[in-house]
N, C-alpha and C positions, 0 to 999 in steps of 0.2 A: 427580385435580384437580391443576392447575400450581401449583407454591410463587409464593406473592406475590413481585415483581418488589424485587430490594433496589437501593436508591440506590447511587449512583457513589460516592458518600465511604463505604460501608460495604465494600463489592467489592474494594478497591483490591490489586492482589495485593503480597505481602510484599516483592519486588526492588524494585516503588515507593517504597514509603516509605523505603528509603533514598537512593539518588541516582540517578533516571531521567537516561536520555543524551536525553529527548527529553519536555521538559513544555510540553503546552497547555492552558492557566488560561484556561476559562471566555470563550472566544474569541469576538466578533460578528463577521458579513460581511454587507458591504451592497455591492451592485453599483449601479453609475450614480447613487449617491447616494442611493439611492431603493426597493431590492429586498433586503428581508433576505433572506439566506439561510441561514446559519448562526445558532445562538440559543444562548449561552452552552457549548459543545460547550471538553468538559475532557476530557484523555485522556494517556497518559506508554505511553513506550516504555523499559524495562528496557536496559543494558548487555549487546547480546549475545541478548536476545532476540527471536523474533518475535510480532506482533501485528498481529490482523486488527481490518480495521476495515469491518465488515458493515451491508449495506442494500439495499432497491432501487434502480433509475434513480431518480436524480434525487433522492436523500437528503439528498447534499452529502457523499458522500465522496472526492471528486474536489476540489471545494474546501477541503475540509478541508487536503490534501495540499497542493495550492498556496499555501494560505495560510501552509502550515509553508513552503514551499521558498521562497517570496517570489515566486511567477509571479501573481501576484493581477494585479497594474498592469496588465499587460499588457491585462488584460480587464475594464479598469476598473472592479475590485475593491479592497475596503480592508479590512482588519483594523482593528472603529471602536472594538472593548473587549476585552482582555484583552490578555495576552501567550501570545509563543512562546518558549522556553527551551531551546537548547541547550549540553549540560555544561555547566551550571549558570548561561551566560551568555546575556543578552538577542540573539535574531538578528533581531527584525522590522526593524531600521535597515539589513540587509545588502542588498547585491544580489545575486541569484542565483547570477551568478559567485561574490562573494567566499562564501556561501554553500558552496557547491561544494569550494573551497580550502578552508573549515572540515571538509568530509567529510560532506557532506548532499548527496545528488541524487534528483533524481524521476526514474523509468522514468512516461513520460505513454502515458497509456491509447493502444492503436490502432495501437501497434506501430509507431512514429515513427523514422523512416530516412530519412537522406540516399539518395533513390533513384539517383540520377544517379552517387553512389561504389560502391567497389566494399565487400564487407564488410568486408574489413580497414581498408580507408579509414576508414570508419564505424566501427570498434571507436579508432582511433588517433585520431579527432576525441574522446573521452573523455578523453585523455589532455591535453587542451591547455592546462588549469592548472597542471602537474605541472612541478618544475623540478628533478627530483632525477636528470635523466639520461636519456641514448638506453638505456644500457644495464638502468636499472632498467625503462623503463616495453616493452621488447621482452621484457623477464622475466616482467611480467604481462601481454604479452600470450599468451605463451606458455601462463600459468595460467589467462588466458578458452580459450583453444583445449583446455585440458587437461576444462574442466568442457564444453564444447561443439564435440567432435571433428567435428560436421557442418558448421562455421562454417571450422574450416582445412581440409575438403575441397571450400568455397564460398568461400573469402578473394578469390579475383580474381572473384566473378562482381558482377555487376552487383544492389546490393541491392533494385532493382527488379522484379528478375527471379525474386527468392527466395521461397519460400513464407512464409506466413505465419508459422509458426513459428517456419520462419530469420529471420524479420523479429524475432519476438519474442527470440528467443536473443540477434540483433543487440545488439536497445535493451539489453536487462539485462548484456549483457559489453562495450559502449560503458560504461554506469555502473562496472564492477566496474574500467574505463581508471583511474578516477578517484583510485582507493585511500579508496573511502567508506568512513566508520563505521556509515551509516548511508542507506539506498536505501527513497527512498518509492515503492513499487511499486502504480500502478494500474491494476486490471483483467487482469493476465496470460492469464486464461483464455478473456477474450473472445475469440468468432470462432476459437477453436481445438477438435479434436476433442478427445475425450476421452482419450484415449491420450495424445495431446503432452500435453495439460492436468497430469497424471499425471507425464509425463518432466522440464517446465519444473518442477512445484514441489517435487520431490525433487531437483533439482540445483540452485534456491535453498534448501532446508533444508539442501542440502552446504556451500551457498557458508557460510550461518548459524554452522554449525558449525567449518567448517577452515578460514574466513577471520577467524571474530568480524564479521560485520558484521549488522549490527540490521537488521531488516527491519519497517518496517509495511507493511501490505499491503491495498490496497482493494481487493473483492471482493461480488459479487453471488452467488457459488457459494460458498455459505454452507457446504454440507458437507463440500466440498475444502479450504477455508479451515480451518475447526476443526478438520481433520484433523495440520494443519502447523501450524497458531499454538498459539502457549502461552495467550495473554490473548485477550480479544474484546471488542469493543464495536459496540453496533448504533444507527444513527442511523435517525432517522424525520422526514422535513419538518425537516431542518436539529438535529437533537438527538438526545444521545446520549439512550436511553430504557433500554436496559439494557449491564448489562457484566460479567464473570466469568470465571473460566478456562475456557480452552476444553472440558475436555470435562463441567464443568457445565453449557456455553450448550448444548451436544448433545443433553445428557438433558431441559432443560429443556423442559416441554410449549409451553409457549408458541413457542417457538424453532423444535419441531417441525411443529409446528401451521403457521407464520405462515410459518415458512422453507425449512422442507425438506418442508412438504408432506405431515409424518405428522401420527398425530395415536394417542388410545387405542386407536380403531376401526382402523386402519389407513390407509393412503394416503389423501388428500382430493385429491379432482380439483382443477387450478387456479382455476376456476368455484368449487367450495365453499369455496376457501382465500379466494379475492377478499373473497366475499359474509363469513366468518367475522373478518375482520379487521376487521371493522364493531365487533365486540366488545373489541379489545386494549384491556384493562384502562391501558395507557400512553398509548392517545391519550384518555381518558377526562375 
């Protein structure tokens, strides 16, 4: 039998409670005035750590992310209650740019490229906030090229032309242009095989590591995710429902069961998983 689901305020891992580089209190989002979507969704990103932020389609963790980076507008979205905090200071008033210049960027789900440039084009379009120099920002690009050797033997190709994954390598070392603290990463794994899936997130757990840069990470590939995040949080219909380190969300039966498809018995066909989720004690 699965241990009962513990609340968000008892979960909270120990780097939180001191000073998260990345706090969201209890957040609403309503689109067109009119469409909740998000329902008090709280979550913190650790200095330096990663953290996944797990669900199906259509959860809201895609909004979740925008709402931190401030693309909400765009799509005639609004943050109607709570705040977004980053290092320690208020960013819902920012624009995405200045955003950006703070050291926050989103990698948007779908592997988003200027197709018409070439890749290096697109990796130097990252850089366009950055005032500290031709020479500093030719040094990191050297350092995208250094984690993504496939990308300086495609620099001149047309990023339209590149595979999927080149596309994906593109978006995350266009961001890494930026000199973030902090890359909200949506989706990486979509639409790629298993092998890249594998290659991209062990060369973000490098970037994690030997750059310092925080990673939250939306993900529907819940068992590649827990593999690499430190923390976890899982939304259901716009709410976090549970949260814990990661390799407690793993052993977790529920987690098994509803996410990755085990269960005591063994594998559950996606048909039994559907039909069992009728049961989560969280939508209750």
């Amino acid at each position: 039998m699965s241990q009962p689901l513990a609340s968000t305020a008892d979960t909270q891992p120990a780097a939180e409670t001191e000073s998260p580089l990345l706090a969201v209190n209890n957040i609403e989002v309503i689109y067109d005035h009119v469409i909740l979507v998000l329902k008090g969704v709280s979550l913190s990103v650790p200095k330096g750590g990663i953290v996944a932020l797990l669900g199906a389609n259509g959860a809201g963790k895609t909004t979740t992310l925008k709402a931190i980076s401030n693309l909400l507008r765009a799509e005639r979205g609004d943050v109607t209650k709570g705040s977004v905090e980053f290092a320690g200071e208020s960013v819902q008033h920012l624009t995405p740019n200045d955003l950006v210049k703070r050291g926050v960027i989103q990698v948007m789900e779908g592997r988003h490229c200027f197709e018409h440039l070439t890749v290096e084009e697109n990796l130097m379009t990252g850089a366009y906030t950055r005032t500290d120099g031709a020479a500093a920002v030719q040094q990191d690009l050297e350092m995208v090229y250094g984690y993504f050797p496939r990308l300086k033997e495609r620099r001149t190709s047309q990023a339209g032309y590149t595979s999927g994954g080149e596309q994906q390598m593109t978006a995350i070392g266009r961001a890494l242009m930026s000199r973030p603290n902090l890359i909200l990463l949506d989706e990486p794994s979509m639409g790629l095989a298993p092998q890249l899936v594998e290659q991209i997130f062990e060369i973000v757990k490098r970037i994690n590591e030997e750059e310092g840069v925080s990673i939250l990470l939306a993900e529907q590939n819940t068992n590649v995710a827990l593999r690499y995040a430190r923390y976890g949080y899982i939304l259901e219909n716009g709410r976090v429902v549970m949260d814990g380190e990661a390799t407690a969300l793993r052993e977790n039966e529920d987690v098994k069961e509803f996410y990755l498809g085990l269960s005591a018995s063994g594998r559950k066909s996606y048909r039994d998983v559907k039909h069992y989720k009728r049961r989560k004690r969280w939508l209750a």
